[in-house]
N, C-alpha and C positions, 0 to 999 in steps of 0.2 A: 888444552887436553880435554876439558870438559865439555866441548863447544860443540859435538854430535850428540856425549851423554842428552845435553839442555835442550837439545833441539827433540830425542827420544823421549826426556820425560816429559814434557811440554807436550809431547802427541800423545800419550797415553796418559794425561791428568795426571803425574804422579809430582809431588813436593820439587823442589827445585834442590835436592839438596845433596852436595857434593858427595861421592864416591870413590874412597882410594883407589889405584891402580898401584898396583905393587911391583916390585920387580923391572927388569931394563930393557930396552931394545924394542926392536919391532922386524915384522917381516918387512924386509925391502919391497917396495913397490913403489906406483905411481901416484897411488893413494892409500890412505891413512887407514890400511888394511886391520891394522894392531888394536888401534881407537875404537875403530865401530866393533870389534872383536869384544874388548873391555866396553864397552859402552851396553850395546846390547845385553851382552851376559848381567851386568849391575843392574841396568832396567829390572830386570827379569827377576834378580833375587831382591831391588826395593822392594817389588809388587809382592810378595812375597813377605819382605817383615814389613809394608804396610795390611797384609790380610790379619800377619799377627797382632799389630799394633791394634786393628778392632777387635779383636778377637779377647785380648789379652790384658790390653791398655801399655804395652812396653814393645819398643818400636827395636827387634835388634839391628846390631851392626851389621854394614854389607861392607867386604872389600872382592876387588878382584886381582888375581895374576896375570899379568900381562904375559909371561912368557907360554906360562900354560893355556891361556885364552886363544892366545897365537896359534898353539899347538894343535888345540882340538877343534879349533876349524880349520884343520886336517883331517887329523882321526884322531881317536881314543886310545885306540885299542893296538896292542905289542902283544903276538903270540906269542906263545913258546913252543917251538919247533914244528910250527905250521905259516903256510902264508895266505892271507887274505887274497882270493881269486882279484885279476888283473880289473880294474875302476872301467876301462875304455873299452870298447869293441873295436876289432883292429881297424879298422878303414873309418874311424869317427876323428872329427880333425877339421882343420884350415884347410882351404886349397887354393890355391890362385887361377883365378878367373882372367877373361880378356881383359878385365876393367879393373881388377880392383879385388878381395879378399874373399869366403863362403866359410861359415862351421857349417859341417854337416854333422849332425847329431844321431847315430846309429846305434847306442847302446839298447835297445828293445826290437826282436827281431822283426815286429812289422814296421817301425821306423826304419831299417834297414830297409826295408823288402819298399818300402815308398821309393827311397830314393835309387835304387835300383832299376824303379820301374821308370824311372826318368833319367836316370842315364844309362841303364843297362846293367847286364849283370860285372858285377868288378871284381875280382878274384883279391887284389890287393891294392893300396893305396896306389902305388904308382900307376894302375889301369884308372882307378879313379882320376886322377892328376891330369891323364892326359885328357879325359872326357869332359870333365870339369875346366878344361883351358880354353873348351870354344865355347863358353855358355857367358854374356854378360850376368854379373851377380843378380840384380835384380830380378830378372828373366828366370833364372836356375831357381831363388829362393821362389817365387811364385809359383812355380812348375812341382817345387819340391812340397811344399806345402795342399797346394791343390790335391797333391797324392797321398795326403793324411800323415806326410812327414815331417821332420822339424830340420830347419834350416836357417841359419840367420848371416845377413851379408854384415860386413864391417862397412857401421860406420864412424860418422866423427860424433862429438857430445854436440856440436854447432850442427850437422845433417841431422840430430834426433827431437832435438829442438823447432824444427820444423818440420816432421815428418809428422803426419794425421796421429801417430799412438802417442808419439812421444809429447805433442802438445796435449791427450787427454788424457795417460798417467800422468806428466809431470803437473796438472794443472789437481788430481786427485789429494786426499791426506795422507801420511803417512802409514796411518790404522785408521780405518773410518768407521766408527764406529755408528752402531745402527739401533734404534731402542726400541724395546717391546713391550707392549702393554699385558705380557702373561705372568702372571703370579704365581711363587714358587717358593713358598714357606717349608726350609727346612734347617734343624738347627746343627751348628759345627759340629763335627764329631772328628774333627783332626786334632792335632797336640802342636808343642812348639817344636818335638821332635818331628813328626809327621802330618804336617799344617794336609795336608791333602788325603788323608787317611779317611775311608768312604765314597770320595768321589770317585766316580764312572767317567772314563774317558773314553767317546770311541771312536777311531782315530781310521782314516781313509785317506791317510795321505802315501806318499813314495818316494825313494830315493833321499833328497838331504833336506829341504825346509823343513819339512810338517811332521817330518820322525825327529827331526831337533826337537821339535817344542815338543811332543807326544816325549819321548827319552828324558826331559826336564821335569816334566810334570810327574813321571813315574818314580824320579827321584826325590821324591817331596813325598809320597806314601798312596797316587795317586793307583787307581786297579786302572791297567790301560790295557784294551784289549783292541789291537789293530784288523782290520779286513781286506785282503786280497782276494782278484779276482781267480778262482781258478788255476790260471793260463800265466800269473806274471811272476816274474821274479827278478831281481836285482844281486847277482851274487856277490860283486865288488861292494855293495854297502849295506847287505844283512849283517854283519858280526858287528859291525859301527854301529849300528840305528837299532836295533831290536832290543838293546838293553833294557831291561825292568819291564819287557812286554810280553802280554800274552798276545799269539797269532794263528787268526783261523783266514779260512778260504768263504767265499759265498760267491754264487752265480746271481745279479741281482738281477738278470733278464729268467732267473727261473722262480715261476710260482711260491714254491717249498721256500727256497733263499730268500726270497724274498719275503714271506713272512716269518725266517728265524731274525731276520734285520729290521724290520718292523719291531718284532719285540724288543732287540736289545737298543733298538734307538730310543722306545718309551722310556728303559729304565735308567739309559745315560745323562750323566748331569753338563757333559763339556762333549761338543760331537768337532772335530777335526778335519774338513777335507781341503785336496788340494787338484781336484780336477779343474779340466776346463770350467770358464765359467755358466757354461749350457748343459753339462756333462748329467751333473745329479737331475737338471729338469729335465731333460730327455727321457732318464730313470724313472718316472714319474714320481722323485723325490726331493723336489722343487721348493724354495724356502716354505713358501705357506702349507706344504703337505706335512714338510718335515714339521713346523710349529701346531699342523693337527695331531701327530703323533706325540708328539712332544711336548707341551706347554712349559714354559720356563728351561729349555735345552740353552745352554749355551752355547753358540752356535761362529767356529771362529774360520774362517774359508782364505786360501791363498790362491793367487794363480802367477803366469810369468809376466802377461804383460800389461796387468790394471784392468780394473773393471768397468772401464765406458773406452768408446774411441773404436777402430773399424780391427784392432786384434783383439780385442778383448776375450775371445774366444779361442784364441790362437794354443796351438800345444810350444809350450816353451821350455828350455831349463836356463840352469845358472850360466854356464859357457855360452850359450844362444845369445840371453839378454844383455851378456857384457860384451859381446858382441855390435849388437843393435844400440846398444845405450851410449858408445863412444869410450867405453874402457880398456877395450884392447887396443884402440887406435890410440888412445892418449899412452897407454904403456909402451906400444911402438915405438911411438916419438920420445917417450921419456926414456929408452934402452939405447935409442936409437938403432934398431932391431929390422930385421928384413921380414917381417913377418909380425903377424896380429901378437901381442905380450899381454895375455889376460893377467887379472889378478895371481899372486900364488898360492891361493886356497880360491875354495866357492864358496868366496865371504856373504855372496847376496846371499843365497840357502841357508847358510847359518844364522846369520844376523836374523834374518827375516824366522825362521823358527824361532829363535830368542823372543822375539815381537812378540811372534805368536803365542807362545807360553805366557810373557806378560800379559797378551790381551786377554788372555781366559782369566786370569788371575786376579787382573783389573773385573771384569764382569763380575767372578764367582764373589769378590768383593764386595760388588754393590749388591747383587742375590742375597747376601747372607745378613748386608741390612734391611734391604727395603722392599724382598722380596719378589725383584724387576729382574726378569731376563735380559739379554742381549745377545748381539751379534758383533761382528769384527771381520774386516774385508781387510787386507794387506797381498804387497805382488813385489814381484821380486824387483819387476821395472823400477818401482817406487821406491826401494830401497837402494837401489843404484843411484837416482837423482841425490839421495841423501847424504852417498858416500859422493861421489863426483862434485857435491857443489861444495863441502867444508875442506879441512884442513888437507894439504897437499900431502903426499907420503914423505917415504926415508931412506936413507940407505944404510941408516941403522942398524945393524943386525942382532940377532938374538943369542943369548950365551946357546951355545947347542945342548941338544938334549942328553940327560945323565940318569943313571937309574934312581936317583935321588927324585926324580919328578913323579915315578910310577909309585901307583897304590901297592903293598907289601900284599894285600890280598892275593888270592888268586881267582881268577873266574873261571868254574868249566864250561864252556863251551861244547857244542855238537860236534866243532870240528878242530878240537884241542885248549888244552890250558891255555888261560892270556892272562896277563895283566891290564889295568886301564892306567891313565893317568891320573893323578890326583886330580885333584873336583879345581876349577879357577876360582870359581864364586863360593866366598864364604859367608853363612850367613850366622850370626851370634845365635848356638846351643841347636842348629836346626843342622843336622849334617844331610847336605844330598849325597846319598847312596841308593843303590838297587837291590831287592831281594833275590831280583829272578835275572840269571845271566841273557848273554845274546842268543836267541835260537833262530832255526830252520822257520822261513813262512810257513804258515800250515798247517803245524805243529800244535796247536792245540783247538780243541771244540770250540762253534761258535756261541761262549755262553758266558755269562758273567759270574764272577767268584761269589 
């Protein structure tokens, strides 16, 4: 059981030291979907009572709920008498090729609009289906992507294994952490209630990894103020991910936005993105700009598919890379399934946000003694190697869900009452909760509390 935790706290320098998992079952799958679920989440709140342990000199208890852990990498969040707009865009999906398998990934209208422009326009899946049945995978994904879309063919974890990315993410660390010679003398001003209470987070991430970890941090007492561009939106997983956040818009290709972003990066202590890996330097806000703005920023960055190796720049998500990595194919074979069987949540995104939060936490850590910045690279490829190579999955299942799991609170939301689910990770006397419900992007000025 413990034998992903070991492997996680061992990549993040934390104590070797045992974490209950509470609670029964797991979600079926082909792997050990449940594990990395509890594993990550417990990472994340050690890091957490080891900042109090310096801080304080008393290291509290962490455990996790396995059933709950399970859960909320799903979702959180249970309206009341509203429903969370649909996760997919209708034509995003498997298709079968002459050869063999394709995701095509169309949830963002110009990802659509790429793959359109390579197969034409598709009114509904099965116009897709037929267009996509003369294209070999290979061929299709490279066409698809050439057109700034995202596309990834099935393969096995033995083809990814030799394939150019897969030998230079799998050959990467888990979190690689990067050190900085800037100094950044300031002293705690959180509590054991809210160990994050003062800190600035400012978070440029999307959809499910980097609002994991941004939503974590904001539960610890942390100001997290998210930036969207303009033009984007995600409505299947705003009510999920914007908890405890404030959210404005900025155009970073215009002059004005660009220097309301310049300011608020000087006065953030923890910056969060998860673009391509060329994205922000393109921006002309490129690591050594951002550490002229910034001296001692903690600086934590994801992407899909590792940071060396000939995608490293690639646009990916979670569905794409379990894809590419051999997890759909190995779920296949384990359902014995006529069709790709990815995990059943988007454990890479979760997990990998959990990291994430750890890795800031691990940093603001060493900040707070020795007053040394840092940085922290993690991909969601690398986090697929980690679940693929340990403990095999189950067909265990979970007691199902009962109102005994959800928080008695209520949240208002923009777009009706909800409840969330009780928290997984307990941490002794530190409860993570959020002040500020889920809102609308956009929704508030780009400026700190």
């Amino acid at each position: 059981m413990t034998d992903l935790l070991t492997s996680i706290q061992a990549a993040l320098g934390l104590p070797h030291t045992p974490i209950p998992f509470t609670a029964d079952g797991a979600l079926p799958s082909a792997f050990a979907v449940t594990e990395l679920a509890c594993a990550s989440m417990a990472a994340a709140g050690q890091t957490v009572s080891e900042l109090l342990r310096q801080q304080t000199g008393l290291r509290p208890a962490v455990e996790v709920d396995r059933r709950l852990a399970s859960f909320w990498f799903a979702t959180s969040i249970r309206p009341i008498g509203w429903q969370v707009p649909p996760l997919w865009d209708p034509v995003a999906g498997d298709y079968q090729t002459c050869d063999g398998w394709i995701r095509l990934h169309t949830n963002a209208p110009h990802h659509r609009a790429a793959a359109e422009s390579v197969l034409g326009a598709c009114a509904d899946r099965a116009a897709i289906a037929v267009k996509v049945a003369r294209w070999a995978s290979t061929a299709l994904e490279q066409a698809v992507v050439d057109a700034k879309g995202c596309a990834a063919e099935m393969r096995s974890w033995a083809q990814w294994q030799t394939h150019p990315q897969g030998l230079a993410v799998n050959a990467e660390p888990l979190v690689h952490f990067l050190d900085s010679q800037d100094e950044h003398s300031q002293a705690w001003q959180g509590s054991v209630a809210q160990p994050l209470a003062g800190i600035k987070v400012l978070d440029l991430t999307r959809v499910l990894a980097g609002p994991t970890a941004s939503r974590f941090l904001a539960g610890l007492g942390a100001d997290v103020l998210r930036i969207d561009s303009p033009t984007w939106n995600e409505p299947g997983v705003v009510p999920e991910m914007t908890l405890g956040k404030r959210c404005a818009r900025l155009n970073l290709q215009d002059p004005a936005d660009r220097a309301v972003f310049e300011g608020l990066l000087k006065d953030a202590d923890i910056l969060l993105h998860g673009y391509r890996a060329d994205a922000l330097e393109n921006l002309g806000f490129g690591a050594e700009r951002r550490r002229q703005l910034a001296p001692g920023l903690i600086d934590v960055a994801l992407n899909a598919y590792g940071w060396s190796g000939p995608w490293q720049n690639r646009r990916g998500f979670d569905s794409l890379v379990q894809m590419s990595s051999g997890i759909a194919e190995a779920g296949q074979r384990w359902q014995q399934a006529e069709k790709p069987t990815p995990l059943p949540v988007q454990a890479l995104d979760h997990a990998t946000g959990y990291l994430m939060a750890a890795s800031a936490l691990r940093l603001l850590t060493e900040r707070l003694e020795n007053g040394r910045s840092g940085s922290a690279r993690l991909s969601l490829a690398r986090t697929a190697k980690l679940l693929i190579e340990h403990v095999p999955g189950t067909t265990q299942a979970l007691r199902v869900e009962d109102e005994q799991d959800q928080s008695t609170s209520i949240e208002q939301t923009p777009w009706g009452p909800a409840h969330r689910l009780q928290v997984p990770v307990k941490i002794s006397d530190t409860p993570i909760q959020w002040a500020l419900p889920a809102t609308e992007l956009g929704s508030h000025h780009p400026q700190w509390n």
